[in-house]
C-alpha positions in Angstrom: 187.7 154.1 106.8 187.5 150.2 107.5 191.4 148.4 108.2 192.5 145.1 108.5 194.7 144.6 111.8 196.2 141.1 111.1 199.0 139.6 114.2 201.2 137.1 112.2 203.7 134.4 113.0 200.2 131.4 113.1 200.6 128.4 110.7 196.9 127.7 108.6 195.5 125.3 108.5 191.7 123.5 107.6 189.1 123.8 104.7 188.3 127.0 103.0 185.9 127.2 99.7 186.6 129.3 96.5 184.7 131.9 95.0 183.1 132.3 91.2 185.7 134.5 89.2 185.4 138.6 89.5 187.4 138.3 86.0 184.7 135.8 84.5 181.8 137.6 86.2 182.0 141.2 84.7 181.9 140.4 80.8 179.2 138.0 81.8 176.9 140.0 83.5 177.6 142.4 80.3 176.6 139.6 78.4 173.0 140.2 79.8 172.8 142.6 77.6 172.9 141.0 74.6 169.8 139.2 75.0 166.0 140.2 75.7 165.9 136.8 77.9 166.8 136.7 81.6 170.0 135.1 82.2 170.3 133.1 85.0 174.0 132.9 86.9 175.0 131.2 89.5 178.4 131.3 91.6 178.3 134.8 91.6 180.9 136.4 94.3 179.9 139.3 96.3 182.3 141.3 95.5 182.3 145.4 95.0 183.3 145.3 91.5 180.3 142.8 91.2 177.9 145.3 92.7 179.3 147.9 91.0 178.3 146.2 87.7 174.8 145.4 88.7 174.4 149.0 89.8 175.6 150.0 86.4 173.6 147.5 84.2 170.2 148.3 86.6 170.8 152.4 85.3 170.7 150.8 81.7 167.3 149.5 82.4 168.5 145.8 83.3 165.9 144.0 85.6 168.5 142.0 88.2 166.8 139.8 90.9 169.3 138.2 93.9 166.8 135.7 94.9 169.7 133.7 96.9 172.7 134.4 97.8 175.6 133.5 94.7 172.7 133.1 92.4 171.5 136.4 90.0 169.1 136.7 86.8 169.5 139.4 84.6 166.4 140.4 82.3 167.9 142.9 79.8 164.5 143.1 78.0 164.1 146.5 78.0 167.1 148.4 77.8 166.1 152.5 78.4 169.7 154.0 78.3 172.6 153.1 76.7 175.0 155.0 78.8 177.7 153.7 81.4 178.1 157.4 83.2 182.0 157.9 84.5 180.4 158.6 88.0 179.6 155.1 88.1 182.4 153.0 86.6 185.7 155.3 87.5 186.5 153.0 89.9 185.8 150.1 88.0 187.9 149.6 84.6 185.7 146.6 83.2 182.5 149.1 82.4 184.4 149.0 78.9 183.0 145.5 78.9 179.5 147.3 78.2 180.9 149.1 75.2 180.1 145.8 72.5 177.0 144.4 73.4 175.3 147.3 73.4 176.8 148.6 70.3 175.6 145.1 69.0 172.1 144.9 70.8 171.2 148.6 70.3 172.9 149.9 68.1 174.7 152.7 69.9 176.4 153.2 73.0 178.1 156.1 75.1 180.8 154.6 77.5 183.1 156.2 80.2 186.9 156.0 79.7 187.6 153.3 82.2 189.1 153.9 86.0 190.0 151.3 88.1 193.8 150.5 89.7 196.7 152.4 89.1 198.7 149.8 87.8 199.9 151.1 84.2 198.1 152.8 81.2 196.0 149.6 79.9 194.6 151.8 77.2 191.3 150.8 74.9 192.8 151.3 71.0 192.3 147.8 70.7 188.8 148.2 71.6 188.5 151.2 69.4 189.8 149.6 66.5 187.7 146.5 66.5 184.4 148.0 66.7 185.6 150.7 63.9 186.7 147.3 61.8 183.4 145.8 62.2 181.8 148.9 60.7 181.0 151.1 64.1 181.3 154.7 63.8 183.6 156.0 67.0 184.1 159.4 68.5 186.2 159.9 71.8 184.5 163.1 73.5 184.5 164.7 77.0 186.4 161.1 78.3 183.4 159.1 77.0 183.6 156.7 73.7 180.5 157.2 72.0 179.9 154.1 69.3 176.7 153.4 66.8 175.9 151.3 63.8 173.0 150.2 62.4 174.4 146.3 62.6 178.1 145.2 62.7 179.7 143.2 60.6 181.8 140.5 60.6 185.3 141.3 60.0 189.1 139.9 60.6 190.7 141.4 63.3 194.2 141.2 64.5 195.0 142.6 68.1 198.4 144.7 68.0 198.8 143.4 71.8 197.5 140.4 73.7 194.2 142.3 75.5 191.7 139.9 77.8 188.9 143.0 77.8 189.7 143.8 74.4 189.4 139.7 73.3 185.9 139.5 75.7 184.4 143.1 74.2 184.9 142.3 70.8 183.7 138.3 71.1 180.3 139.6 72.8 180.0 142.2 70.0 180.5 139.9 67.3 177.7 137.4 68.1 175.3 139.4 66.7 177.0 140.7 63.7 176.7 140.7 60.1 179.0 137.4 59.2 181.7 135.7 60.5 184.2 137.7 62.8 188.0 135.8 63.1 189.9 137.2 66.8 193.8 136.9 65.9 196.2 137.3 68.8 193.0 136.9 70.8 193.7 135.9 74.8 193.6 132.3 75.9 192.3 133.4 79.5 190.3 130.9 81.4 188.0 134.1 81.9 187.8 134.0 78.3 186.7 130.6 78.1 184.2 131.0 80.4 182.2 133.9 78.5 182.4 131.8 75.4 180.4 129.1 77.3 178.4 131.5 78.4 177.7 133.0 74.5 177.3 129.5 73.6 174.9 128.6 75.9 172.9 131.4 75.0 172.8 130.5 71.1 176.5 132.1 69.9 178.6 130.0 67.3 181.9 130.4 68.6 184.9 128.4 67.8 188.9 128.4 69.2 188.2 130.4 72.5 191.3 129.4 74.3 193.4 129.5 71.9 194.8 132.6 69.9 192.4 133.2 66.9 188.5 132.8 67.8 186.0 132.4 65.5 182.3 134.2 65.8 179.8 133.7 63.5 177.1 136.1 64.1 173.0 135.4 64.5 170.1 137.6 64.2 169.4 136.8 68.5 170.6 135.5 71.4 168.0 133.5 74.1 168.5 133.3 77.8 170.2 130.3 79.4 171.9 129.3 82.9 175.6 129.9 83.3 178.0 128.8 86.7 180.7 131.0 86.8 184.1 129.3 86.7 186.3 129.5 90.3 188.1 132.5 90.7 191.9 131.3 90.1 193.4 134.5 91.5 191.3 134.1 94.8 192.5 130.3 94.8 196.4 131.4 94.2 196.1 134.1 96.9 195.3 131.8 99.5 198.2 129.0 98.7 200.0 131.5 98.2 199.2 132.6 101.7 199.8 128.9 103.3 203.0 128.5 101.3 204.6 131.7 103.4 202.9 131.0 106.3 203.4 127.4 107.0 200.6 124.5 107.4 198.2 122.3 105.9 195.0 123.6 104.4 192.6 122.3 101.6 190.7 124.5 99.0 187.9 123.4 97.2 185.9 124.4 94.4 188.4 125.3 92.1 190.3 124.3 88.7 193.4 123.6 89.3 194.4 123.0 85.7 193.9 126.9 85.2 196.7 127.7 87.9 199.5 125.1 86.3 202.2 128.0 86.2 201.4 129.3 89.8 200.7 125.5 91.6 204.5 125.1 89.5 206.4 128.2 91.2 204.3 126.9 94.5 206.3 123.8 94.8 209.7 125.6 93.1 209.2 127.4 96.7 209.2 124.4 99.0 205.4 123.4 99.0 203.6 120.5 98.6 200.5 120.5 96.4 198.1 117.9 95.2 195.2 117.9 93.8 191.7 115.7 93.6 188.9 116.8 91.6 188.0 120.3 92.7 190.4 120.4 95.7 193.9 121.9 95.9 196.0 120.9 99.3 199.0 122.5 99.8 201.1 121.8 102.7 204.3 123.3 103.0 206.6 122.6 107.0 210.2 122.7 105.4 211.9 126.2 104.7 210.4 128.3 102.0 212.9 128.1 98.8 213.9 131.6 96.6 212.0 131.5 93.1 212.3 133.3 89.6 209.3 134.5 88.5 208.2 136.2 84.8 204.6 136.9 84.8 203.7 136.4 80.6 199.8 136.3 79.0 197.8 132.6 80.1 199.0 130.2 80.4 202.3 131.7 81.5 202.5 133.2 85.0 199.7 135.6 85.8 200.4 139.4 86.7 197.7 139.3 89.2 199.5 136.5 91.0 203.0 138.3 91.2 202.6 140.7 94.2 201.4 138.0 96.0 204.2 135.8 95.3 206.4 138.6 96.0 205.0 138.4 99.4 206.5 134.5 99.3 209.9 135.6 98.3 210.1 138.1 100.9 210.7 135.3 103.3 212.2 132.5 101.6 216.1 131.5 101.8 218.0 132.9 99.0 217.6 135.5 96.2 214.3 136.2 93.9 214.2 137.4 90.4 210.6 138.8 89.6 209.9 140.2 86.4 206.6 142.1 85.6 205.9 142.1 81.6 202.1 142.9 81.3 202.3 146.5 83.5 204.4 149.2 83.8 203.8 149.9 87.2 203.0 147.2 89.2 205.4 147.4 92.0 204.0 149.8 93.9 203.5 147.5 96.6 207.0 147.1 97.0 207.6 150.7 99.1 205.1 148.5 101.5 207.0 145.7 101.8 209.9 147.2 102.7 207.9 149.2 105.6 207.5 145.3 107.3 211.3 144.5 106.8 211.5 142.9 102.8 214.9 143.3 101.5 213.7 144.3 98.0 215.4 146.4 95.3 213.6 147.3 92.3 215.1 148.5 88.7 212.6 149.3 86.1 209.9 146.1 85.9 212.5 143.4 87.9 212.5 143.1 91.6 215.0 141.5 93.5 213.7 140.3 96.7 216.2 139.2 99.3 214.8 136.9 101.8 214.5 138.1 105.1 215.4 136.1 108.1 211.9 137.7 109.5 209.0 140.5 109.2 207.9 142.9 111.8 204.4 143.7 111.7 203.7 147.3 110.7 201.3 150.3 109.2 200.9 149.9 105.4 198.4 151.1 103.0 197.3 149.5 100.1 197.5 150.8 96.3 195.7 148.6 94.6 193.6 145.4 94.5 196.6 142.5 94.1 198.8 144.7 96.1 196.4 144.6 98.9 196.6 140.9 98.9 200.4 141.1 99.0 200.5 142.9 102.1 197.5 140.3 103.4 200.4 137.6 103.1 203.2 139.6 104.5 201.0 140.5 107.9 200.3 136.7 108.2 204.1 136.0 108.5 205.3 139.2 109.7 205.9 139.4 113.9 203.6 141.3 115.9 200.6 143.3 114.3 199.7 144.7 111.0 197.6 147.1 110.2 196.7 147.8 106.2 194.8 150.6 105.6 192.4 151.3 102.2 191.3 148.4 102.2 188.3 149.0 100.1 190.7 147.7 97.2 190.4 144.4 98.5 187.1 144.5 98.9 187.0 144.9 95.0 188.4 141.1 94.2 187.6 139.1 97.2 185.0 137.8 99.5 185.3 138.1 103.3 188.7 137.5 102.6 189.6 138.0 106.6 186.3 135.3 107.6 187.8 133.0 105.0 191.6 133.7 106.5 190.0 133.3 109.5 188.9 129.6 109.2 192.1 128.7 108.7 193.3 129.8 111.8 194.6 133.2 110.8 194.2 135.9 113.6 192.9 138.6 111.1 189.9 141.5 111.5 188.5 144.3 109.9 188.2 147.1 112.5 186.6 150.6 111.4 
């Protein structure tokens, strides 16, 4: 099983580009499938999860062609089987992002009960409920959801819980429905966004995606179209993130900074320096790192998927850091971690409280899931002597060449077998 061994203590420093978004990718490649016309995307990460899903949409019948590298077009013309099987998506959560279009596009579907992390329950009522508003008959058997109706309609819907999957399922199912379907408590999620311009480009009517209720009025068909997916703001926060506790100067580019506000915020609350031009984010940070409070809360508040790594911040900086997790129940698993290279953390239900330590000593750690593997990324770059993070495979999930990219900035970082 591949490792990282990363020998910490060097400042970064240079240029490093940004990925397209895992997060935006995955409903949009199921977007494919509401349309018998290729779509064409481009900015496409290679990332496991990203394979996973072209694995699982080429089973359905999906024609997917990777003439260059970043660049993929999906020809959903034909679709033969309706079926995401749980040997192919239990290690992938967003296969439920298959369950609407082709519920809307076929009429039926039969889709595994999601795997993915172990970071908390994150059930699918809310995707449940939805589909059974918009007239879809539902049975939950053997751990699949199996779904059919002859055409969905258009209905009001009003999530008990603000759900990003749940908001992107029941968008993409709603385009082709019967009338006009209304999204209350619907996530703001730049991801979110993203798929609606997606939809849109494609022939949806959609209204308010960013905002809380979304509107989708339904046509009989959807065409192809060309879609860029958005820069991946988790991948873009991981690696400030990374400068901040490690000291230096570097640049990212191809991003959107106005989708990070609350992280590029907590960033300079810690003692860095960040600016930003157009598509580039620099962050420079050579003073002491400063203790932060962080709440992680639904976009645009401060994102879960940014809170491990920022935990990995705290570890180091002067003074005492509140961190409060809100969206998952157990999301601190990479705390145990942590502690293994030296973090002074103590943890009490969903708040940590991370006292900095004067330094890290390098270590064997494992990692538990896909942020948390990130975490411990960051805390081998700062920590003295070597790290070694085992089940990697995690990280693999959510980011590309993440050690070549570390790399380039100077890190002294490699993947050994």
């Amino acid at each position: 099983m591949e490792k990282l061994l990363i020998e910490g203590g060097r400042r970064l420093a240079g240029e490093v580009r940004v990925s397209g978004a895992k997060n935006a990718a995955l409903p949009i490649l199921c977007a494919s499938l509401l349309s018998p016309d290729p779509l064409r995307l481009t900015n496409v990460a290679r990332l496991n999860d990203v394979g996973t899903m072209q694995k699982l949409l080429a089973q359905m019948g999906v024609r997917i062609d990777a003439a260059s590298p970043g660049t993929l077009t999906l020809d959903a013309a034909s679709i033969d089987w309706p079926l995401a099987p749980y040997e192919m998506v239990k290690t992938m959560r967003a296969s439920i992002l298959a369950l609407g279009p082709l519920v809307a596009r076929c009429g039926e579907a039969r889709v595994s009960l999601p795997g993915g992390c172990a970071i908390g329950q994150r059930p699918v009522d809310q995707h449940v409920k939805g589909l059974q508003a918009m007239g879809a008959e539902i049975d939950l058997e053997s751990g699949y959801i199996a779904a059919r109706a002859a055409r969905l309609k258009g209905a009001r819907i009003v999530f008990d819980l603000v759900t990003v999957t749940g908001t992107e399922n029941l968008m993409m199912a709603a385009t082709l429905a019967d009338g006009v379907t209304t999204l209350e408590n619907a996530a703001c999620e730049p991801e979110v966004v993203d798929l609606a311009r997606c939809l849109t480009m494609m022939g949806a009517r959609i209204t308010g995606a960013g905002t809380s209720r979304i509107v989708i009025d339904g046509v009989d068909r959807l065409h192809g179209a060309e879609h860029a997916i958005m820069p991946d703001r988790i991948e873009t926060g991981t690696f400030l993130a990374a400068v901040a506790a490690a000291g230096g100067d570097a640049t990212l580019v191809g991003t959107q900074a106005d989708t990070l506000d609350a992280v590029l915020d907590k960033l300079r609350e810690a003692g860095a320096t960040v600016d930003v031009r157009g598509d580039a984010i620099r962050i420079r940070r050579d003073g002491p790192l400063k203790a932060v409070n962080i709440r992680t809360a639904p976009y645009p508040g401060f994102p879960t998927d940014m809170q491990a790594q920022m935990m990995a911040v705290a570890a180091r900086a002067d003074g005492t850091s509140v961190i409060t997790e809100t969206i998952f129940e157990n999301r601190m698993m990479h705390v145990p971690e942590l502690q293994r290279l030296g973090a002074d953390i103590e943890v009490e239900g969903n708040i940590a409280v991370v006292k900095g330590a004067p330094a890290l000593a390098g270590a064997n750690v494992m990692a538990t899931d896909l942020r948390a593997s990130a975490c411990l990324v960051i805390a081998g770059l700062v920590a003295d002597g070597e790290t070694v993070i085992d089940r990697i495979y995690h990280l693999d999930r959510g980011y590309e060449r993440i050690e070549d990219k570390l790399s380039a900035l100077g890190a002294r970082i490699r993947r050994v077998g």
